[in-house]
C-alpha positions in Angstrom: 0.0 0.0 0.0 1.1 3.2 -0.4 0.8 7.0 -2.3 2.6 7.6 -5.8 1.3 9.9 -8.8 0.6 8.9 -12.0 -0.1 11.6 -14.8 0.4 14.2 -11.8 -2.3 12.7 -10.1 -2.0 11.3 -6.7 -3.4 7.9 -6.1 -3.3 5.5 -3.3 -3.1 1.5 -3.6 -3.3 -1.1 -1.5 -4.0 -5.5 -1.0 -6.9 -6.6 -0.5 -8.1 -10.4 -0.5 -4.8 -11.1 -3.5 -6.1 -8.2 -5.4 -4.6 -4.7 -6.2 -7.0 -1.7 -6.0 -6.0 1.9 -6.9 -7.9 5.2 -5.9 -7.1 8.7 -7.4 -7.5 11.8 -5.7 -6.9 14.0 -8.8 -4.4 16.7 -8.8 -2.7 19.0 -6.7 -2.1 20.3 -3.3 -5.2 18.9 -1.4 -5.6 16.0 -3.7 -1.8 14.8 -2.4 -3.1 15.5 1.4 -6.1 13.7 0.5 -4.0 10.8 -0.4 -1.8 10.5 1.9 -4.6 10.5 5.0 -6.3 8.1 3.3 -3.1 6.0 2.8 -3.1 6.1 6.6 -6.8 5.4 6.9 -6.3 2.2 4.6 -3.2 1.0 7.1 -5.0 1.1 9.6 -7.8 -0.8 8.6 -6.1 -3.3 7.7 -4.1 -3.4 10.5 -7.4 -3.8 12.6 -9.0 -6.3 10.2 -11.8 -4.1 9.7 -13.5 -2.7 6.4 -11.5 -0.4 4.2 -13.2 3.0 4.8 -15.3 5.2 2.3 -12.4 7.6 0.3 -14.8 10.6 0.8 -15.4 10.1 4.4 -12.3 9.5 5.0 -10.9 12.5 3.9 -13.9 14.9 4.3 -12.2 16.6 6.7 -8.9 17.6 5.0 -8.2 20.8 3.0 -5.7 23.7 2.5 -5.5 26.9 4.2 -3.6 30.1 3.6 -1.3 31.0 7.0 -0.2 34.6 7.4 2.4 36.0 9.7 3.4 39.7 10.1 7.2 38.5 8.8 6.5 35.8 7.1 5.3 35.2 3.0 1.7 33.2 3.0 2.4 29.6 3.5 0.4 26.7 3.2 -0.7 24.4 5.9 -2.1 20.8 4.9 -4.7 20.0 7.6 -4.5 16.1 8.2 -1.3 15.7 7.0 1.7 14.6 9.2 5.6 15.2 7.9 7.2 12.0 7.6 10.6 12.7 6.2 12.1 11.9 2.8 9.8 9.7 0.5 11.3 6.7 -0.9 12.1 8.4 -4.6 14.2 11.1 -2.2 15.8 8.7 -0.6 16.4 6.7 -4.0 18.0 10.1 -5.3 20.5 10.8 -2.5 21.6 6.8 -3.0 22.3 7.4 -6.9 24.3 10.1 -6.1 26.1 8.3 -3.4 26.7 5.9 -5.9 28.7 7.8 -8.0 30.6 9.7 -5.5 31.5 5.8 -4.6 32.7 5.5 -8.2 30.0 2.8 -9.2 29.7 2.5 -12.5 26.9 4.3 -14.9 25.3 0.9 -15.8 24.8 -0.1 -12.3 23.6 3.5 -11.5 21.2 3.4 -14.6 19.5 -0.2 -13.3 19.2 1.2 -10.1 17.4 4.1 -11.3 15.6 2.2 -13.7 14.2 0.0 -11.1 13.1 2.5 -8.8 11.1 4.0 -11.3 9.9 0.8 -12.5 9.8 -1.3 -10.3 9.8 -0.5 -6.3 7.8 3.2 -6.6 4.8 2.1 -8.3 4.3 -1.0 -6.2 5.7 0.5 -2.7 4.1 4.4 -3.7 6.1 7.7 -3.3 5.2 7.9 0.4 7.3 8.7 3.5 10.1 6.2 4.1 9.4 6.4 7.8 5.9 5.6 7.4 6.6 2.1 5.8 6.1 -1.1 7.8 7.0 -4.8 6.8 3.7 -5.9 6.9 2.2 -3.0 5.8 4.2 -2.2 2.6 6.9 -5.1 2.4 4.8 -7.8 3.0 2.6 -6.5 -0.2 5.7 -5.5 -2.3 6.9 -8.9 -2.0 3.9 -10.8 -2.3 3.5 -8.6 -6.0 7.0 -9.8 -6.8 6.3 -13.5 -7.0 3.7 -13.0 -9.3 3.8 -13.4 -13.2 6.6 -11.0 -14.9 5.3 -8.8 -17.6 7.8 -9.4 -19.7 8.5 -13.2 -19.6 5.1 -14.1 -18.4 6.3 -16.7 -16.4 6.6 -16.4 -11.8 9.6 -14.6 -10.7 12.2 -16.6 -9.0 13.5 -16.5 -5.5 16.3 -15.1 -7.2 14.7 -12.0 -8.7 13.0 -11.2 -5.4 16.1 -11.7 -3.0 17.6 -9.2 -5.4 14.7 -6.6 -5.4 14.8 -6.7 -1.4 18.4 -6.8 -1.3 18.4 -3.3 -3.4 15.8 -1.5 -1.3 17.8 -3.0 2.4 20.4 -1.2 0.8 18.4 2.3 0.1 16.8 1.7 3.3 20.6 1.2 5.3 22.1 3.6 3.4 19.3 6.5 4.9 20.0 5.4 8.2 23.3 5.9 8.2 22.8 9.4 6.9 20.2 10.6 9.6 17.5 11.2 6.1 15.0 8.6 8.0 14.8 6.4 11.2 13.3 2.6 10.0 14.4 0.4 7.4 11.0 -1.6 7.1 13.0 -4.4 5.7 14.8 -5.0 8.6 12.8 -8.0 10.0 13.3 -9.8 6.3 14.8 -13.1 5.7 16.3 -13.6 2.7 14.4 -16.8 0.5 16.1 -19.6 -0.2 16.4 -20.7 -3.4 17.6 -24.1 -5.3 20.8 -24.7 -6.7 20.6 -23.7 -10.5 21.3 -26.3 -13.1 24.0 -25.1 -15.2 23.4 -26.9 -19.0 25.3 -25.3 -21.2 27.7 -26.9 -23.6 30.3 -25.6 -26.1 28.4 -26.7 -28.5 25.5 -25.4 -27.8 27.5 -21.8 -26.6 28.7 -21.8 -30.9 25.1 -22.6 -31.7 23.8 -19.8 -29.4 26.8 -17.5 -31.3 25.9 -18.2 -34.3 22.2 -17.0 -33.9 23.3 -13.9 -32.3 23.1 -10.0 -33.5 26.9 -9.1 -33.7 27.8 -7.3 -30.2 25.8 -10.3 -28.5 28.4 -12.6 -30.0 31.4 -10.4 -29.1 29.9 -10.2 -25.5 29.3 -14.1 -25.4 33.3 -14.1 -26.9 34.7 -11.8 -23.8 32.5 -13.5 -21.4 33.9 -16.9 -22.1 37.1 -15.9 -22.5 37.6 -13.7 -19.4 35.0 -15.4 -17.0 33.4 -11.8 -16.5 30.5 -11.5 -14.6 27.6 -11.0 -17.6 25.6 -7.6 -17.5 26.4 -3.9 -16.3 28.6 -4.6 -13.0 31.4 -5.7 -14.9 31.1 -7.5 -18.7 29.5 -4.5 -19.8 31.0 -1.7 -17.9 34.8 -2.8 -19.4 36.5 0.2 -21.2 39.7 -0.9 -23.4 41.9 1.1 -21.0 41.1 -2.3 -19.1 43.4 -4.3 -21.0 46.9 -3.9 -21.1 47.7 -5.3 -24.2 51.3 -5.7 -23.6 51.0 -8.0 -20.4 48.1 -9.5 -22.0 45.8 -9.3 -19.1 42.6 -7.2 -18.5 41.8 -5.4 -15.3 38.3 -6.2 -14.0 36.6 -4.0 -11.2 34.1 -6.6 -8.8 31.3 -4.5 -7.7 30.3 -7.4 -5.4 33.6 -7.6 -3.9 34.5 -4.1 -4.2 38.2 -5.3 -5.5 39.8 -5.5 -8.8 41.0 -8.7 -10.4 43.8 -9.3 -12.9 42.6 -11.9 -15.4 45.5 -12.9 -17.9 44.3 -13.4 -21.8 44.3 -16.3 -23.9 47.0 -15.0 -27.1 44.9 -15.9 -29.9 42.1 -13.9 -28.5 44.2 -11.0 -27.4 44.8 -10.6 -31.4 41.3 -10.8 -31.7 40.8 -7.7 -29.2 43.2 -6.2 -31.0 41.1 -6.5 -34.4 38.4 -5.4 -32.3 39.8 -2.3 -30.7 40.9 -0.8 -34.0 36.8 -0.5 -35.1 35.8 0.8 -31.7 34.2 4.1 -31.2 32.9 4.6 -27.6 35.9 3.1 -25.6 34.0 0.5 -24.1 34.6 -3.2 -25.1 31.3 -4.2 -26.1 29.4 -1.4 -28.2 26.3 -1.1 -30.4 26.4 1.4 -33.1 29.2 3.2 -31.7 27.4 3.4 -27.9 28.0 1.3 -24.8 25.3 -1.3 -23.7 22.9 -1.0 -21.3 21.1 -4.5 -21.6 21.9 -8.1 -22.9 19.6 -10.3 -21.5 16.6 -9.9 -23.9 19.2 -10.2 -27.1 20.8 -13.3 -25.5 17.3 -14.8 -24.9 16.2 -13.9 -28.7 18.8 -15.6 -30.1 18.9 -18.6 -27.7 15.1 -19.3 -29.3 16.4 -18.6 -32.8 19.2 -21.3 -32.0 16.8 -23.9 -30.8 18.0 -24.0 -27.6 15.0 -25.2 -25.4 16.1 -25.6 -21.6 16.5 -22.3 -19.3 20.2 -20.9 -19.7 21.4 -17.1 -19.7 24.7 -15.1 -19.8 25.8 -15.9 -17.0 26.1 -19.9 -17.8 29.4 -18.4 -19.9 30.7 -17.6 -17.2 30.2 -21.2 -15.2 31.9 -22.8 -18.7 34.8 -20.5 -18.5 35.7 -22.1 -15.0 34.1 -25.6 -15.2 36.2 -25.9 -18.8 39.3 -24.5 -17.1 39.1 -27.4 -13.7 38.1 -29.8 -16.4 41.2 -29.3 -18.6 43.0 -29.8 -15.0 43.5 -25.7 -14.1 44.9 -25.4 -10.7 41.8 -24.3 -8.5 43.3 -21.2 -6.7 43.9 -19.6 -10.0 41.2 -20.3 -11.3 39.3 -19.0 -8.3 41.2 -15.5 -8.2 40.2 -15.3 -12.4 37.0 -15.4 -11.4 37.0 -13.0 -8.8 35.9 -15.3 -5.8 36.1 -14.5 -2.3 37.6 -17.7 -1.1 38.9 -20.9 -3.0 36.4 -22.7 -0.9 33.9 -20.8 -2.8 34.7 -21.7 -6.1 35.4 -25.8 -5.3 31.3 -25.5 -4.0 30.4 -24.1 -6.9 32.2 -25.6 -9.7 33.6 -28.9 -8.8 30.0 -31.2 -8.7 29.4 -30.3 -12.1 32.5 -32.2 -13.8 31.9 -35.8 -13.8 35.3 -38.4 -13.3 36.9 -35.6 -10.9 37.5 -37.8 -7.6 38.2 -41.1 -10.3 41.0 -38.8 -11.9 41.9 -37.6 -8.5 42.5 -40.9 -6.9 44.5 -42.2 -9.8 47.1 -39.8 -9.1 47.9 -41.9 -5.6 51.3 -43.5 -5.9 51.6 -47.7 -4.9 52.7 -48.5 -1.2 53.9 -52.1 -2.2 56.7 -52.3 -0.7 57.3 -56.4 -1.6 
């Protein structure tokens, strides 16, 4: 439940027996107050368990009145309506630009800000970041997240919601620690589990998937594979050739997750093929469209894993499981591998890599000397 405009109007949604139901207020000063006491009305309804009240009773009493003082310009006063701090699309604004000051990069900045405006405002509403409860708002926002996507029409993962909530506890932390609001309505959360992901794809069908694909997909899919980037705008997409030192033939990868670079050395027959690359570049970063960095992958990669037949779930990231499994498979020492691919620990990487190659503990055991001592 909560307030957020829409055409400037101010509306006010809220839950109610697994249905969403929107009311607008119309436009302006009073219609906002209206809103936002009905918004409180609603919450505590529901809080109560008792019948959602009439919008026009509810907010009969509320309207705007002209306050004079002898040394003061007319203000106006919003009867009914309590201050509650920064709204949530304040509070998203100050993070962004924290973001930057922190050096994140412009991708990561832009899907932030994309899914604020999205995503997380016209579910949660533009209301009062103090006024937000778990059960209230979170509870809701949650519940809305498991539900069909709009663009694959098929239920959100576990995944894709840990990730939604994991953003806003962020938002949420982040104006705490900056005295702009006092709760973080997320804080009572528990993060889902979620099943460990089948990884399927082959080489084979990595070359099929290429061969299907728009030109900068299959030059992504190329640097992905051969650099065990992490797919999408935190790193893949946010490399600039001023990453690679072509002379040491290794690129320099920043880790958003980690917060720490990585030095990942270059196969040589690919670093010729960067070179052929760089010499047509125009924007500086490593994978371009039409001259202009990318935003976005993950709708290309999915187009051309239909065109390429490829019927069971896979996506970017599997490139980057096929760049390690293939490494440990070829017999790759484990720590290196590990610091390539920009893991905290090398216990990390043996977890998550090592039960998908089959013979591992036969080829393992085989490397045991005799102890026959006849």
């Amino acid at each position: 439940m909560g307030v957020y405009q829409r055409d400037s109007r101010w509306m006010v949604y809220w839950h109610q027996n697994g249905k969403r139901h929107d009311k607008s207020f119309g436009r302006g000063e009073l219609a906002q107050a209206k809103a936002q006491v009905f918004d409180k009305a609603v919450q505590d309804a529901i809080a109560n368990g008792v019948s959602i009240p009439d919008p026009g009773m509810a907010t009969a009493t509320v309207q705007v009145v002209k306050t004079v003082s002898m040394t003061q310009e007319p203000t106006d006063v919003v009867l009914g309506q309590q201050p509650m701090g920064m709204t949530l699309s304040e509070l998203g604004a100050r993070y962004l630009d924290h973001m930057r000051a922190s050096g994140r990069t412009e991708n990561h900045i832009r899907n932030i800000e994309r899914l604020l405006a999205n995503k997380f405002i016209p579910v949660l509403g533009d209301k009062p970041v103090n006024s937000m409860t778990y059960q209230g708002d979170m509870v809701p926002f949650i519940l809305h997240f498991k539900g069909i996507s709009d663009s694959t029409k098929k239920e959100r993962s576990q995944v894709t919601v840990n990730k939604y909530c994991d953003y806003l506890t962020f938002i949420f932390n982040f104006g705490i620690a900056n005295d702009f609001t006092k709760v973080n309505p997320l804080k009572n959360w528990k993060k889902g589990k979620t099943q460990p992901r089948e990884m399927r794809l082959t080489l084979e069908d990595a070359k099929k998937i290429m061969a299907s694909a728009e030109p900068h997909l299959k030059w992504a899919m190329e640097v992905c594979f051969n650099i065990g980037a992490r797919p999408g705008e935190s790193e893949l997409l946010a490399l600039k050739w001023d990453h690679v030192d072509f002379s040491a033939g290794t690129v320099r990868i920043y880790a958003t997750k980690t917060k720490t670079y990585r030095i990942v050395p270059i196969n040589p027959t690919f670093l010729k093929r960067m070179e052929e690359v760089r010499a047509t570049s125009q924007s500086g970063y490593i994978i371009e469209y039409n001259g202009r960095p990318v935003a976005r992958i993950v709708k290309s990669f999915r187009n051309a894993c239909q065109r390429a037949g490829i019927t069971y779930p896979t996506r970017m990231y599997d490139l980057r499981h096929l760049f390690a499994t293939t490494l440990l498979s070829k017999g790759a020492d484990l720590a290196a591998v590990s610091k390539m691919m920009g893991h905290a620990t090398v216990k990390m990487t043996a977890d998550t890599y090592y039960h998908y190659m089959e013979g591992e503990k036969e080829r393992a055991v085989k490397l045991l000397p005799t102890l026959d001592v006849a």
